[in-house]
N, C-alpha and C positions, 0 to 999 in steps of 0.2 A: 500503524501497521498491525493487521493483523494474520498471526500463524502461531498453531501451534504447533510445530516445531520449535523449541529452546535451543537448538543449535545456530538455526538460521536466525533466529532475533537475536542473539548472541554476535554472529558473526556481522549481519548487518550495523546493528550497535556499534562494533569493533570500526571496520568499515567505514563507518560516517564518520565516527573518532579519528582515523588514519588519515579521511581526505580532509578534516580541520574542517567539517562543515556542523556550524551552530547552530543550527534550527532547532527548537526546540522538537525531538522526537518523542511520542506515546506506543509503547509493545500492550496486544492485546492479543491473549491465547486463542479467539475463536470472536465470530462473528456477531455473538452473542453480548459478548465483552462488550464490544466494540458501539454495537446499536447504544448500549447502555452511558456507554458514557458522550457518545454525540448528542441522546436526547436529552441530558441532563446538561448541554452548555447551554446557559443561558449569558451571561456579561462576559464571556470569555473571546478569544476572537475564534472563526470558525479554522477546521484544519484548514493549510495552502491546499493541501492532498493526499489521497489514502493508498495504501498498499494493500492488496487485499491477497492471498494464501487461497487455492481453490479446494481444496480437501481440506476440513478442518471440523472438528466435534459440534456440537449442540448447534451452531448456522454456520453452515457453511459459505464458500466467498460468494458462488451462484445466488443464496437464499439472499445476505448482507446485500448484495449487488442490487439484485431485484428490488430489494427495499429502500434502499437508500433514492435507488430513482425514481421511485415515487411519490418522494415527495422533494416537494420544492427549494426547500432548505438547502438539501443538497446537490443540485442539478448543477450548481456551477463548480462545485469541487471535482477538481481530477482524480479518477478513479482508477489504478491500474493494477491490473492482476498481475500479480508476482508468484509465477508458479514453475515447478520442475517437469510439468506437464509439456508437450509440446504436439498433443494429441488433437488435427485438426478440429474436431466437432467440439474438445473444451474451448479452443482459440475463439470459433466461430460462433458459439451461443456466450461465451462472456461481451463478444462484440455486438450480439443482440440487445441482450439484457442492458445493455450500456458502459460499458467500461469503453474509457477514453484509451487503452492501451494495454497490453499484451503483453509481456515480459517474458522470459522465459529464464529463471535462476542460471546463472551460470555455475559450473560446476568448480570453480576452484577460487580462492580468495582474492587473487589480483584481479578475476573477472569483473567479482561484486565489487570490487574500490571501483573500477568503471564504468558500470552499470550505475548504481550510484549514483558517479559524481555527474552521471549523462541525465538520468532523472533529474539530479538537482536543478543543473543549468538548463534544460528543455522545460522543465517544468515551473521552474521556481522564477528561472531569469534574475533579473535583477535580485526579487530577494533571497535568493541563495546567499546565506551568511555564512563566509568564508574567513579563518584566518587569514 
C-alpha cells in the first residue's frame, strides 16, 4: 500500500489485524517508495496486489499507476486506488490509466474492517490467509 497518510496506514494495519487476515502486508509513504522497492524484487514472490493513495508527494498514485502499466512485470497484479476522492474525473482517468479498481475510503473504522476484508476475498480468493 501506498499513502501517505500515517493515519490511514495506521488504521488499515489495525484493520487487517482486527479481521485476522495474514498476508504479509508492505506500507509505503508515496509512490516513489513504492516504484523502488517493486524494482528491487528480484527472488522474492511478486505482490498478490497493490493499494494505491491518489494524492501523494514525490509520485503520485496517477504517475505509480501510469508506470507500473507499462511494463510487463506488473500487468497481472491487481492495482486499486484507495482513495477519499470520490470526484468522477479521478474515478475515470484512474480507470484509464489501468487500475483494476476504484475504492473509495470509507469514512469510519468498521467501514475499512469491511472494505478490507471484501478486497481480501474478491481479490486474493483462496489465498486470503485467514485466522
Amino acid at each position: 500500500m501506498a499513502d501517505d497518510d500515517a493515519d490511514d496506514r495506521f488504521l488499515v494495519k489495525a484493520a487487517l489485524e482486527d479481521n485476522r487476515i495474514k498476508n504479509p502486508f508492505v506500507f509505503f509513504e508515496d509512490g516513489e517508495n513504492l516504484l523502488n522497492y517493486l524494482f528491487s524484487i528480484k527472488d522474492e514472490p511478486l505482490p498478490a496486489l497493490l493499494l494505491l493513495d491518489l494524492n501523494m508527494p514525490k509520485r503520485d498514485g496517477r504517475e505509480t499507476l501510469k508506470l507500473l502499466r507499462k511494463d510487463n512485470r506488473w500487468k497481472c497484479i491487481p492495482i486499486i486506488i484507495f482513495s477519499t476522492s470520490n470526484a468522477p474525473e479521478d474515478i475515470y482517468s484512474s480507470y484509464q490509466l489501468g487500475a483494476d479498481c476504484y475504492i473509495i475510503k470509507p469514512s469510519n473504522y468498521e467501514g475499512l474492517k469491511q472494505v478490507l476484508m471484501s478486497i481480501c476475498k474478491f481479490w486474493l480468493g483462496k489465498d486470503c490467509e485467514m485466522d
